[in-house]
C-alpha angles and dihedrals in degrees: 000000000000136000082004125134094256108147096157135055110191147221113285086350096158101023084122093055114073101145096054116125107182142010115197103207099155122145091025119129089229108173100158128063118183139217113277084001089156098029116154096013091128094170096039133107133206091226099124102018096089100047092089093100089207110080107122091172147048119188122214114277093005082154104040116133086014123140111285095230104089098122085163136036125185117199099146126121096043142094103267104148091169142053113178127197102269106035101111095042114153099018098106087145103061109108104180118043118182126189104165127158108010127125095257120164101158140037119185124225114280105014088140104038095126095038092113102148093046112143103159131030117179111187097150121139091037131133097243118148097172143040110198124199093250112053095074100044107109094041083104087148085042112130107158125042110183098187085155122148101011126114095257100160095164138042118188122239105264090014103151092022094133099045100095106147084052106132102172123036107174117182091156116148100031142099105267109157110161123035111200117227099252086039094119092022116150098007093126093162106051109130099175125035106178106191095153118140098016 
């Protein structure tokens, strides 16, 4: 399926298809990815997928019923401006998430509630203005947060208050202004707080 038109992967597109090991969809203009979209590929892994550059949207649930085996996911580099709360459903294995360089400006609460083993989130190069005191909340494995370059103006108070294995915590290169007093609260094991050029 390569250097094809595709721009949407649909609902339930490859439920038929449990053995499948690979799709090659590389040098396609894909924008759109559905719910349930990989339901069912129980030896398949997300590898390729995302280096489109060119998703500007992940439906609820896209992953839901996908092998369990996607330790890292790579989506940076394209146009994701949303990540609603269930988009990574079912990928509590996953242990490095990156999200670099999208256009992202809001993530829902709980987009990441069954992210257990979740070690790395990159979301750096977003479009972020505010951490809330919930989105965080279930990265209890989490050790680095990259939230650099982004516009991020407010943290919640206890933002990051249940991420206590947390070692590397980066906001570099945003607007920061005020820092609340529990802002950094709990993180007993941070190693490494870059605040520079806010």
């Amino acid at each position: 399926l390569r250097f094809n038109s595709i721009e949407f992967i649909g609902e339930e597109t490859f439920v038929f298809n449990k053995n499948l090991r690979e799709i090659n969809l590389v040098n396609n203009p894909i924008k759109f990815i559905g719910k349930n979209s990989f339901n069912g590929l129980k030896f398949f892994l997300l590898a390729d997928i995302f280096r489109q550059k060119s998703i500007e949207y992940i439906d609820d649930c896209a992953f839901c019923g996908l092998a369990r085996n996607q330790e890292n996911i790579r989506m940076d580099k394209n146009m994701i401006c949303l990540l609603k709360n269930q988009t990574f459903n079912d990928l509590n294995s996953t242990r490095v998430l990156n999200l670099n360089q999208n256009k992202m400006n809001l993530i829902e609460n709980g987009v990441f509630y069954n992210m257990k083993s979740l070690v790395k989130l990159e979301l750096n190069s977003n479009l972020l203005t505010k951490i809330n005191n919930i989105i965080f909340n279930f990265l209890d494995s989490l050790e680095y947060l990259d939230l650099r370059n982004n516009k991020l103006v407010e943290i919640e108070n206890m933002a990051f208050i249940r991420l206590i294995k947390l070692k590397g915590l980066y906001l570099s290169f945003n607007k920061i202004q005020f820092i609340n007093n529990y802002t950094f609260a709990n993180l007993i094991n941070l190693e490494i707080l870059e605040l520079n050029n806010n």
